[in-house]
C-alpha positions in Angstrom: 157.0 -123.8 118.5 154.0 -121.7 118.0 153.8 -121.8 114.8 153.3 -125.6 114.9 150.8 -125.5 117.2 149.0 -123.2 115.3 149.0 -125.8 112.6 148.1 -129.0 114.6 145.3 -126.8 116.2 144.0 -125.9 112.1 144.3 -129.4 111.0 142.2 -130.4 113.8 140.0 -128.2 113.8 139.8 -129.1 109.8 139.2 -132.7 110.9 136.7 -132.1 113.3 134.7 -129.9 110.6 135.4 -132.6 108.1 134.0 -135.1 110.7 131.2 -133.3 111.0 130.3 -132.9 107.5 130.3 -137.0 107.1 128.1 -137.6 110.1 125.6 -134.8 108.7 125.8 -136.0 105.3 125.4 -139.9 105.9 122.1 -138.9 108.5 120.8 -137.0 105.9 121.3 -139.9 103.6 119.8 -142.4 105.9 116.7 -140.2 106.8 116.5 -139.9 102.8 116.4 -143.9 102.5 114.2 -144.7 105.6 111.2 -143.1 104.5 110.5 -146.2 102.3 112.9 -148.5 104.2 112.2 -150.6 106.9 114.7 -150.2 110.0 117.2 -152.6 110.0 117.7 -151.5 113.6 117.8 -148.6 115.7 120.3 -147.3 118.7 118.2 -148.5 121.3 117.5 -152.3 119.9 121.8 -152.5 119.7 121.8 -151.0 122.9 119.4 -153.5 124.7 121.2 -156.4 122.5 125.2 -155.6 124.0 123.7 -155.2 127.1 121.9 -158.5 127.1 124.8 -160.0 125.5 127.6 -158.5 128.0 125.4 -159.3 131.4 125.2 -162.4 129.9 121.2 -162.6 130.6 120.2 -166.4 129.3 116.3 -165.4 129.7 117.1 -162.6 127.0 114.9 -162.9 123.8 115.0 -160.3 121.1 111.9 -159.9 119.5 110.9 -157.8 116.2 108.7 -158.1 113.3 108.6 -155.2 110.9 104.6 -154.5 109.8 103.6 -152.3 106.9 100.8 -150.0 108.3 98.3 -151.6 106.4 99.0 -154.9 108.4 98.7 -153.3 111.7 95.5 -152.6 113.3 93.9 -149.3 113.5 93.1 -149.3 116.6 97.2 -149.5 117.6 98.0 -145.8 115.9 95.2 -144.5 117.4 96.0 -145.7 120.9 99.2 -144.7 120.6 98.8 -141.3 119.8 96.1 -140.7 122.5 98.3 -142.4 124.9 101.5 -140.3 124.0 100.7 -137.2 121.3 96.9 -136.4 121.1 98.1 -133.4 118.5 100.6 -135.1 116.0 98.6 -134.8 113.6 98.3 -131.1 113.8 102.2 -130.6 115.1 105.2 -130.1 112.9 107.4 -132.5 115.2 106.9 -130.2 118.3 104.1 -129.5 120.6 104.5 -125.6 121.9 101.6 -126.5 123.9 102.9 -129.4 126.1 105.9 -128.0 126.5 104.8 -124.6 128.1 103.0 -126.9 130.1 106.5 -128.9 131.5 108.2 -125.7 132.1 104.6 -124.4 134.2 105.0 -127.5 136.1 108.6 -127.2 136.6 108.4 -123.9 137.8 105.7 -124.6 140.4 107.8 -127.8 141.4 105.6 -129.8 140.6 106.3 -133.5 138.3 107.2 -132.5 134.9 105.3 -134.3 132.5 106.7 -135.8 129.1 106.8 -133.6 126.4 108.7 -135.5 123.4 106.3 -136.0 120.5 106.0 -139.2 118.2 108.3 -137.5 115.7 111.1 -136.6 118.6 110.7 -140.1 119.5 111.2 -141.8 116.5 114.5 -139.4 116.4 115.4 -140.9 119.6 114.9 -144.5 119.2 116.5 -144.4 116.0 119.9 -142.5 115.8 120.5 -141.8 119.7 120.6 -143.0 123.4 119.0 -142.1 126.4 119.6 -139.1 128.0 118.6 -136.0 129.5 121.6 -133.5 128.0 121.1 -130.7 125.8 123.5 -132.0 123.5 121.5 -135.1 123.4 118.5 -132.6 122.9 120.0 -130.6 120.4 120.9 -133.6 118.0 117.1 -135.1 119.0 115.1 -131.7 117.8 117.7 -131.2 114.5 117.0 -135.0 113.5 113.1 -134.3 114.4 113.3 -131.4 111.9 114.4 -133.7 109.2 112.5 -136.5 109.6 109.4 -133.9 110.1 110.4 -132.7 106.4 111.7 -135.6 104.9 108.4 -138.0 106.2 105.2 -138.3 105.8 102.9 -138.2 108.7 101.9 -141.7 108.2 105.4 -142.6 108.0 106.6 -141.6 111.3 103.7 -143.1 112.8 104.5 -146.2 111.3 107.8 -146.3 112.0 107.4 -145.4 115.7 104.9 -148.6 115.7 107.5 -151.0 114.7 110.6 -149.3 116.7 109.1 -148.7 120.0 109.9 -151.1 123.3 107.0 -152.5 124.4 109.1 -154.7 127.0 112.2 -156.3 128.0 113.7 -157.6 124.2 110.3 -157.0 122.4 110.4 -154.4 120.2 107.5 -153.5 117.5 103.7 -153.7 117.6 103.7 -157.2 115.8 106.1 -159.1 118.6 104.2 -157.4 121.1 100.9 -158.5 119.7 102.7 -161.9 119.3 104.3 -162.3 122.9 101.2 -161.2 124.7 98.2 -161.9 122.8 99.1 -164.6 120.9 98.1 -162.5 117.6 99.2 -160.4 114.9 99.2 -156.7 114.7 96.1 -156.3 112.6 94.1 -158.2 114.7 94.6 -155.9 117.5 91.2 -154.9 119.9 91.0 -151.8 120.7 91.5 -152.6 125.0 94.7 -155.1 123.5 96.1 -151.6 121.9 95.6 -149.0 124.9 97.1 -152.1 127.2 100.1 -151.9 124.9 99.8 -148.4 124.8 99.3 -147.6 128.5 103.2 -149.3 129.1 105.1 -147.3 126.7 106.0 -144.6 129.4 108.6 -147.2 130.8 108.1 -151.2 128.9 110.8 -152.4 131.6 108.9 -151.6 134.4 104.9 -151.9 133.2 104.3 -155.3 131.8 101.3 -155.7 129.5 101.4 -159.5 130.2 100.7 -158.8 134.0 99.1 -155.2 134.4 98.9 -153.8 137.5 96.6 -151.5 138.6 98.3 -148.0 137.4 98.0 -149.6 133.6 94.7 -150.9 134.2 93.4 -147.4 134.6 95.9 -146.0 132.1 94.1 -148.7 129.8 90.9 -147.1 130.5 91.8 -143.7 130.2 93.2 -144.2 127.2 90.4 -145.9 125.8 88.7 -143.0 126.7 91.0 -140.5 124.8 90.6 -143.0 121.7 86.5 -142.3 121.9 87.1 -138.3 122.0 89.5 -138.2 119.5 87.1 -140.1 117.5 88.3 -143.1 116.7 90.2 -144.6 113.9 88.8 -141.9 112.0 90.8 -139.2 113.1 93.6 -140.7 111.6 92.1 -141.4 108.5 93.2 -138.9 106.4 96.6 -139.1 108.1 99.8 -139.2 105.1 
């Protein structure tokens, strides 16, 4: 009797290491391939999609249109970045910084800010769910580390531009710019980009087509950022 337990316990551990070695090996693969691959989807487009679908919401509309970088405005990356990661171009996929900062507020119980770079939430949006677990956590900084080696700079920024939620079933920089302004991406403003910018914190519950007035003075505060950080040019030389 113990000797066949012994055996069911090797062969699955064997299949959990062999399990493991698949999932590893086609993430690698598809980090590999979506470095000059558009998205197909992501985890959290499927998962607003099935839950549309099983509420059975009929005012659901899914709405994405991928956009090379050079057909999105400069004024979007920029606004993004001041909005969310004012050092991703300096960073390796984590800010030391910002998160010394969330553990300082933590300690002194104060509300902990967001720490997740671009790069951790391009890791997110694309393989994962939501989710505050370290396992979660774990999987998020190993996939940043890959896509921080296997991506160019430029890359990850363009990705997270087309991937991110800027509201209920619009996903992407181009269907935003298309829902709310009635536009494409490259003919984004610069006060149309913080706007879009300023809801990214939580799409579901700021709405860029009706700002209240928290994102009206995150708009302006982050048109502010855009002017210190330079402007478009600080991202120029971005690759």
């Amino acid at each position: 009797m113990a000797k066949r337990r012994k055996i069911r316990l090797a062969r699955l551990v064997r299949a959990l290491l062999v399990g493991l070695a698949a999932w590893a090996a086609v993430t690698v693969t598809a980090v590999v391939a979506l470095r000059w691959l558009p998205p197909p989807t992501t985890a959290f487009m499927l998962r607003d999609r099935v839950g549309a679908l099983l509420g059975r919401d009929p005012d659901y509309e899914f709405r994405h249109d991928w956009r090379d970088w050079e057909q999105i405005s400069p004024n979007a990356p920029l606004a993004v970045v001041a909005s969310e990661d004012q050092r991703f171009p300096q960073h390796h996929g984590f800010d030391f910084e910002q998160i010394d900062k969330a553990l300082a507020d933590r300690e002194r119980g104060r509300r902990v800010r967001g720490a997740s770079t671009i790069s951790q939430q391009v890791a997110k949006n694309l393989f994962l769910w939501p989710g505050q677990s370290w396992f979660r956590k774990g999987l998020e900084a190993g996939l940043t580390v890959l896509i921080e080696a296997a991506w160019p700079k430029r890359r990850i920024l363009e990705v997270y531009l087309n991937v991110a939620e800027f509201g209920r079933g619009t996903w992407g920089v181009q269907a935003a710019s298309r829902r709310y302004f009635g536009k494409d991406a490259d003919r984004l403003t610069r006060s149309e980009a913080a706007l879009l910018a300023a809801v990214l914190p939580a799409p579901k519950r700021y709405r860029a087509e009706a700002p209240g007035p928290y994102v009206r003075r995150r708009q302006a505060w982050i048109e502010r950022q855009m002017n210190a950080l330079g402007g478009p040019a600080y991202l120029a030389d971005l690759r």
